[in-house]
C-alpha positions as CSV (number, residue, x, y, z in Angstrom):
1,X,15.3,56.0,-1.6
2,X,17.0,54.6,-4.7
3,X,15.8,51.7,-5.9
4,X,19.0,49.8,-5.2
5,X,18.3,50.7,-1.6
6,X,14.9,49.5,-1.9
7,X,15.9,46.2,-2.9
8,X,18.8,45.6,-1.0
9,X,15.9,46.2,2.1
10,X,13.7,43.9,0.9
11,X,16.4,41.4,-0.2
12,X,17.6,41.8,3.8
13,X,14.2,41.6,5.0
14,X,13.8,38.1,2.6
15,X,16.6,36.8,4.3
16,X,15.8,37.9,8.0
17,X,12.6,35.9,7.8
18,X,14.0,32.8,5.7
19,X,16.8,32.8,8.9
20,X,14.1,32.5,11.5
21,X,12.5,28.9,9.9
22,X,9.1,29.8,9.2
23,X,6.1,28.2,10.0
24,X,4.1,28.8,6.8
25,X,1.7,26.6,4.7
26,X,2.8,28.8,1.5
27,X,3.9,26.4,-1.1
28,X,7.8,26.7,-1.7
29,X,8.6,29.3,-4.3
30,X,10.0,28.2,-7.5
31,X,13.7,27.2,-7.2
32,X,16.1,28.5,-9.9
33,X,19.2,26.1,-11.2
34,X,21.2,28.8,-8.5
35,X,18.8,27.8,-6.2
36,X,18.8,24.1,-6.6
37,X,22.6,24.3,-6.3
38,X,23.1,26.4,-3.3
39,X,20.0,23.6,-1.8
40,X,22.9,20.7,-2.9
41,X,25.8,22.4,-1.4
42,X,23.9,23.1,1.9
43,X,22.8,19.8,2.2
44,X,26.2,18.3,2.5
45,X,27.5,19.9,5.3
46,X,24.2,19.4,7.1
47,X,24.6,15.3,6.5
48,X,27.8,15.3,8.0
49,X,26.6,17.8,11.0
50,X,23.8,15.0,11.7
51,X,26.5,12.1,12.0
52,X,28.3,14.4,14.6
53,X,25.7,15.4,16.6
54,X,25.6,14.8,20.3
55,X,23.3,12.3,21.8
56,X,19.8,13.4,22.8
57,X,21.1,13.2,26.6
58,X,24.6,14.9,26.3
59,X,24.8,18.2,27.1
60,X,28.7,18.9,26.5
61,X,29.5,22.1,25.0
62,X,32.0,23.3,21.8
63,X,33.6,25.4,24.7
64,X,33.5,22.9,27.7
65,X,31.6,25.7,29.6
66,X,28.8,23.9,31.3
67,X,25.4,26.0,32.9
68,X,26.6,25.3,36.8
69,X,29.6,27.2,35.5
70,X,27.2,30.4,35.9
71,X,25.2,32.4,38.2
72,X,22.3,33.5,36.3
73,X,20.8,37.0,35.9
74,X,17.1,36.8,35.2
75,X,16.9,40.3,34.4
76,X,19.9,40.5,32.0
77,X,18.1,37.1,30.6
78,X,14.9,39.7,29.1
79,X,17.2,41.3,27.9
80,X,19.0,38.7,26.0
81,X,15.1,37.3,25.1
82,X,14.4,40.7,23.2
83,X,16.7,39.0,20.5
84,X,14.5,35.7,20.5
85,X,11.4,38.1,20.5
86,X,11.7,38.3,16.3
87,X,10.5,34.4,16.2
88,X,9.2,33.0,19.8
89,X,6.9,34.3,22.6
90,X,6.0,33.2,26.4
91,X,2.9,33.1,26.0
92,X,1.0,29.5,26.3
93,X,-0.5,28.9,22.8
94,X,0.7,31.4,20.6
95,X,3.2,30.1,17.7
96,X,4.7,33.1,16.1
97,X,7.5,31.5,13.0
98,X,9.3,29.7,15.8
99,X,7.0,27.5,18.8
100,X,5.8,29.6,22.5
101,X,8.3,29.1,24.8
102,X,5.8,28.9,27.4
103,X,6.8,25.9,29.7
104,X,9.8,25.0,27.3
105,X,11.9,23.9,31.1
106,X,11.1,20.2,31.2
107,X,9.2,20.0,27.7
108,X,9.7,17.2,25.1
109,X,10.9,18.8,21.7
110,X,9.0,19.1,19.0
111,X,5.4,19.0,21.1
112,X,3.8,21.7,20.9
113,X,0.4,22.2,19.7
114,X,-0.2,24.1,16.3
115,X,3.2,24.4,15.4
116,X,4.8,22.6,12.7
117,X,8.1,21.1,13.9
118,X,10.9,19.9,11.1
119,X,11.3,16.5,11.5
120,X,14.7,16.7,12.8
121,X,13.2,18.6,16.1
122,X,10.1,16.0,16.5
123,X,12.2,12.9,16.5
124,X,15.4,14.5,18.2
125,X,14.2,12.5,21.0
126,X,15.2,15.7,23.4
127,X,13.9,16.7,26.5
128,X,14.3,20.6,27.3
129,X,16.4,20.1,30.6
130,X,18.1,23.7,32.0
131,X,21.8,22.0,30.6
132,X,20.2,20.8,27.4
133,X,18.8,24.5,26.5
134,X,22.1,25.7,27.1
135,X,23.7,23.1,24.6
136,X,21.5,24.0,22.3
137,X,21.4,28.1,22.4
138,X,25.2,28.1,21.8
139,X,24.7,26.0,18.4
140,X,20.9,24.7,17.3
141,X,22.5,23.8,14.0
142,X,25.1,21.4,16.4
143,X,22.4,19.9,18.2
144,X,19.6,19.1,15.9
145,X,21.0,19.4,12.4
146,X,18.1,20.2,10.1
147,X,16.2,22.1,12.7
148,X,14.2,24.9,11.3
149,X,15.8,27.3,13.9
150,X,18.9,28.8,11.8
151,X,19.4,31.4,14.5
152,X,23.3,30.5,15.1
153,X,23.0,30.3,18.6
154,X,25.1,32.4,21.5
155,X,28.4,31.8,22.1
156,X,28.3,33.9,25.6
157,X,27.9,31.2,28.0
158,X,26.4,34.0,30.5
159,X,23.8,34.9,28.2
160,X,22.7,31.6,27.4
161,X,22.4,31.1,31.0
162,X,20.8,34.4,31.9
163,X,18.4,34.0,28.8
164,X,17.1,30.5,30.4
165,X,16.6,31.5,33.6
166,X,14.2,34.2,31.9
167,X,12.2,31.6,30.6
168,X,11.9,29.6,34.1
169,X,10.3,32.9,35.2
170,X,6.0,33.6,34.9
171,X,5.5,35.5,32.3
172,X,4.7,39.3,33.3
């Protein structure tokens, strides 16, 4: 392997990690000026995303699609999960760089135990309803600018509605 190979691998694997959130004490590396700018430019487009959020209780689409619109597959749903699988489990009590999805069906944001929520998610005020996870999985940015989730969401409508009725399932 060459060793611009090498790094570009390790520079993808840096970036595949820094996408999922984190959950890590580690203190912030040191920024850079490049760093420190590219922090600046980010955080404009995030302030206006928070003034054009919608409400804690709307669950309106970018694509008017809304989950009734479907007829979920719960087995097509695991598949869609293996995607989620890099950052969350189903299993009660184990955090991974993203919170268990154990029980998320019904479950206040931002509540569960041992994981380390930004604050954006804690005081989003949102309740996990079927129709709000499906908001949310088609844009997180959208829905709770300044989450820690930078996954970009799916656009499918089917697999956003397959993927939660995976996760009203018991976990095998």
């Amino acid at each position: 392997m060459t060793k611009q190979a090498h790094f570009l691998g390790l520079t993808a694997a840096t970036f595949l990690l820094a996408s999922c959130g984190g959950n890590s004490d580690a203190p912030p590396a040191e920024e850079t000026p490049a760093m420190t700018e590219a922090t600046t430019a980010a955080a404009e487009p995030a302030a206006a995303a928070a003034a054009e959020a919608p409400p804690a209780d709307s669950t309106e689409t970018t694509d008017g699609t809304t989950l009734a619109s479907f007829t979920p597959d719960v087995d097509h749903g695991k598949v869609v999960f293996l995607q989620c699988k890099t950052c969350h489990v189903r299993e009660e009590g184990v955090n991974r760089i993203g919170p268990s999805l154990a029980n998320v069906v019904g479950r206040e944001a931002g509540t569960v135990p041992g994981y380390q929520y930004s604050e954006a998610n804690a005081n989003s005020g949102i309740t996990w309803t079927p129709e709000k996870l499906f908001q949310y999985l088609q844009s997180p940015q959208r829905v709770i600018p300044g989450t820690k989730m930078t996954f970009p969401g799916l656009p499918n409508g089917q697999d956003r509605a397959d993927v939660i009725a995976y996760l009203q399932t018991p976990p095998e």
